[in-house]
C-alpha positions as CSV (number, residue, x, y, z in Angstrom):
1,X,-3.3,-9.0,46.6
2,X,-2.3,-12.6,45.9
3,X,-4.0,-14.6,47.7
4,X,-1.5,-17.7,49.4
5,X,-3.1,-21.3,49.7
6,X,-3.3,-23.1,53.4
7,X,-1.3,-26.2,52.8
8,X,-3.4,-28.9,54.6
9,X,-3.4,-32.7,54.8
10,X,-6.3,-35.5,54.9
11,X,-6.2,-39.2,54.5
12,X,-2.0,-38.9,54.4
13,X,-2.6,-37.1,51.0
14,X,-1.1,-32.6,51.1
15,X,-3.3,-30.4,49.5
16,X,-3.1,-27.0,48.9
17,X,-6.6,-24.8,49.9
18,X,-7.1,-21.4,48.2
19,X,-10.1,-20.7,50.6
20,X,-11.8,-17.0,48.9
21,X,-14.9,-18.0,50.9
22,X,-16.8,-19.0,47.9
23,X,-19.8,-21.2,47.1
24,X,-18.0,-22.5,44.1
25,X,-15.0,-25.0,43.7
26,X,-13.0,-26.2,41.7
27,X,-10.5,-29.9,42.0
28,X,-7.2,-29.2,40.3
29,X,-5.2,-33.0,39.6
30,X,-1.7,-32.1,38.5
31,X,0.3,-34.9,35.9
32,X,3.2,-37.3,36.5
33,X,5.9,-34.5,36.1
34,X,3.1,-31.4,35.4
35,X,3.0,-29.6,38.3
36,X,1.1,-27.0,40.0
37,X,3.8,-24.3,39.0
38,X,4.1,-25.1,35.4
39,X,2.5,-22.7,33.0
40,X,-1.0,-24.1,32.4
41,X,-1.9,-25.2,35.9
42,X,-0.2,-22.3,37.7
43,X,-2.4,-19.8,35.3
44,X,-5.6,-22.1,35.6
45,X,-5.5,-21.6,39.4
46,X,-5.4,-18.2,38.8
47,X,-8.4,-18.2,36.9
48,X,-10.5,-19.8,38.8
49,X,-9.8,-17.8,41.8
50,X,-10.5,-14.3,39.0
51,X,-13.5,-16.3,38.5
52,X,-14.8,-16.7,42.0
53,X,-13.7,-20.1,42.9
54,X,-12.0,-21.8,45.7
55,X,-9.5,-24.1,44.6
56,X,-8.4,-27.4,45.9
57,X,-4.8,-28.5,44.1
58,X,-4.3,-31.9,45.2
59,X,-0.6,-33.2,45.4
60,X,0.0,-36.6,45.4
61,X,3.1,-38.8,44.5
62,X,3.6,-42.4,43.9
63,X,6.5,-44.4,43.4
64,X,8.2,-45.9,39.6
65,X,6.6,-49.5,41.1
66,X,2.9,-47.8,41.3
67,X,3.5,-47.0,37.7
68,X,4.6,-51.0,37.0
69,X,-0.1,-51.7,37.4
70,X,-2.7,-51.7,34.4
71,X,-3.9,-48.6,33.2
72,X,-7.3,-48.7,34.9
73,X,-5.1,-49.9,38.2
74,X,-3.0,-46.9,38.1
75,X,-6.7,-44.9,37.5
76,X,-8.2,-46.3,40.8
77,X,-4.8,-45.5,42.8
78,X,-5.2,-41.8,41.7
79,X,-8.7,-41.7,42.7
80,X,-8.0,-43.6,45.7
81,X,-5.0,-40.5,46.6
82,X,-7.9,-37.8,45.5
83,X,-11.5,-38.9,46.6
84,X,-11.4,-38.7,50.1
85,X,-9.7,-35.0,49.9
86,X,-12.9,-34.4,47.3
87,X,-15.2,-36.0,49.8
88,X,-13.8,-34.3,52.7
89,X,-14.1,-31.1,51.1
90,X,-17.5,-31.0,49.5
91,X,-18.8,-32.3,53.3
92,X,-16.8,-29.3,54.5
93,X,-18.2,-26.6,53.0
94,X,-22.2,-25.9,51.0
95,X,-21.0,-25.8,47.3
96,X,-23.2,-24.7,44.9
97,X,-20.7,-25.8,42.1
98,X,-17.6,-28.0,41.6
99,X,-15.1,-27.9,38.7
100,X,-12.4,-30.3,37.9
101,X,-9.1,-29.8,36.1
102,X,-7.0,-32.4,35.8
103,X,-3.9,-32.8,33.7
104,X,-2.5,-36.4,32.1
105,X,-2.5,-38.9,35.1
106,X,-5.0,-36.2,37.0
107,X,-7.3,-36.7,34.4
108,X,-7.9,-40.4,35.0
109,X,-10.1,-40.1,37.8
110,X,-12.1,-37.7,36.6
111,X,-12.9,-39.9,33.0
112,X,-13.7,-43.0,35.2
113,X,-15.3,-42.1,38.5
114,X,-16.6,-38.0,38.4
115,X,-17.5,-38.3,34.9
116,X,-19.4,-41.3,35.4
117,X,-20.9,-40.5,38.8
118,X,-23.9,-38.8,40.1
119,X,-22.7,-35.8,41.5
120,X,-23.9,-34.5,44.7
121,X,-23.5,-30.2,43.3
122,X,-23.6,-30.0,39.9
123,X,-20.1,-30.4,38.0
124,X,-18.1,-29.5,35.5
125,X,-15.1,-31.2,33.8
126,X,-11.9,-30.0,31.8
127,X,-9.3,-32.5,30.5
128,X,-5.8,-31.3,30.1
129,X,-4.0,-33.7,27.5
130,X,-6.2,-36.7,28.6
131,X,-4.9,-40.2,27.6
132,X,-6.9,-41.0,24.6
133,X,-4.7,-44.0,23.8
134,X,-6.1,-45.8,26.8
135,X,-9.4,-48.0,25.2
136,X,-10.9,-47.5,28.5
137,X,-10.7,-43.8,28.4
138,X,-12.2,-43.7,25.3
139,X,-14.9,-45.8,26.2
140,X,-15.9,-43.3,29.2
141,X,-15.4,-40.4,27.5
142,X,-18.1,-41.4,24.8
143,X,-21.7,-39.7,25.1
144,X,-20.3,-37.5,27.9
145,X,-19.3,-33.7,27.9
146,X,-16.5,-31.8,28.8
147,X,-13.6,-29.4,27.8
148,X,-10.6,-31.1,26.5
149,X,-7.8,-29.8,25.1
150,X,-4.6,-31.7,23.1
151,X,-1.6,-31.4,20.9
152,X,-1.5,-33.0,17.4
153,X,2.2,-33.9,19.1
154,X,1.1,-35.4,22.1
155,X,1.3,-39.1,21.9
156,X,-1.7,-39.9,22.7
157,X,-3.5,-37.6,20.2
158,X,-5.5,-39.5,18.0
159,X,-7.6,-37.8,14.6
160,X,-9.8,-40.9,14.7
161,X,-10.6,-41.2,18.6
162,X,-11.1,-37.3,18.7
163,X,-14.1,-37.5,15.8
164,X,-15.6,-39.6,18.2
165,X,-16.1,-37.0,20.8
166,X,-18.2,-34.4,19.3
167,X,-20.3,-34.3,22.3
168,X,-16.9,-32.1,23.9
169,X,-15.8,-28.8,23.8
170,X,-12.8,-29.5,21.9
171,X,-9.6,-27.5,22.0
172,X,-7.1,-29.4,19.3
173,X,-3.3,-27.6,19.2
174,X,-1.5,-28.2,16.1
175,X,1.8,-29.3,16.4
176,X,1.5,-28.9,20.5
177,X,3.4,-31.8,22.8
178,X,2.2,-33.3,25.9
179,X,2.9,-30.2,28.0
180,X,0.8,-27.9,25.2
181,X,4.0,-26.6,23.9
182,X,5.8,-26.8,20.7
183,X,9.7,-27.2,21.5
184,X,12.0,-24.5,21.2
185,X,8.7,-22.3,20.2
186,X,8.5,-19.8,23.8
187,X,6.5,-17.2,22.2
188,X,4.9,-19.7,20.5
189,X,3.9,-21.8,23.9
190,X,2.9,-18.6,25.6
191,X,0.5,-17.9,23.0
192,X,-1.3,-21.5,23.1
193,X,-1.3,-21.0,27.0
194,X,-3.2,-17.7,26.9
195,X,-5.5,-19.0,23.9
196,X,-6.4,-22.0,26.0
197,X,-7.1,-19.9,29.1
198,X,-9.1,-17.8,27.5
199,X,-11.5,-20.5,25.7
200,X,-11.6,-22.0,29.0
201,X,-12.8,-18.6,30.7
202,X,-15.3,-18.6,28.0
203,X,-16.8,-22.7,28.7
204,X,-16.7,-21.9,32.2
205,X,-18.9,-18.4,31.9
């Protein structure tokens, strides 16, 4: 049976709960125009609830103006929109684990704050096209460990930056875009969907 999230609100920021009762859970932080439905987000939440997880999808929104801040700005508004959800969450329940997806903008608050925070349950971390063009990224991505997976299309792909991250669990796509796709390539995208998932499945077991 497919099991329906309880859409629920705290700190003026929706979130949708997939509540399977478990002691494990993961964060899900969709992108700009990425969202929960599209292909790798939709079949990640899947996953994690195959895997045992409850999942938290947050959905925030801000404006073009938001956009108009530095990048490391726009990072704290994100985490600002996320954290107290996170907190709220984690205080809620006795986790044993947490995981956090995030995809383009919803990876910038897992580089800069979980990533460089002492976690209270021990975490994991998988970046979704991360912005490796930002120096600040870069610079707190170093020496740390996670799953990350880019296009050689994506714009912020970088040959250079990613030789600098062997410490990762690296998932490079050539000739994949921003979304993980190559355009006008379905069978093509489908197949870089499932291959993802699956080395994801394997990181996470």
């Amino acid at each position: 049976m497919k099991i329906k999230p309880k859409k629920e609100q705290y700190n003026d920021v929706t979130y949708n709960y997939f509540d399977i009762e478990s002691d494990k859970v993961c964060f899900m932080f969709s992108g700009t125009g990425y969202t929960y439905e599209k292909p790798l987000l939709y079949y990640s939440t899947e996953l994690m609830l195959e895997l045992g997880y409850d999942v938290v999808q947050v959905c925030y929104a801000f404006n073009s103006q938001q956009f108009e801040q530095g990048p490391e700005a726009i990072s704290a508004m994100v985490y600002t929109a996320v954290n107290p959800i996170v907190g709220y969450i984690l205080n809620t329940k006795s986790y044993t684990e947490a995981v956090y997806i995030g995809k383009s903008l919803g990876t910038l608050p897992i580089t800069d704050f979980y990533m460089q925070q002492a976690s209270p349950v021990p975490s994991r971390y998988m970046l979704l096209t991360p912005l490796l063009s930002l120096d600040h990224v870069m610079k707190n991505l170093l020496g740390k460990q996670a799953f990350l997976a880019i296009g050689t299309a994506d714009p912020h792909y970088s040959k250079e930056s990613l030789e600098q991250l062997s410490s990762h669990e690296l998932a490079i796509v050539e000739n994949a875009d921003h979304s993980l796709e190559i355009a006008n390539r379905t069978v093509e995208s489908i197949i870089i969907c499932q291959s993802l998932l699956t080395k994801l499945k394997a990181y996470l077991q």
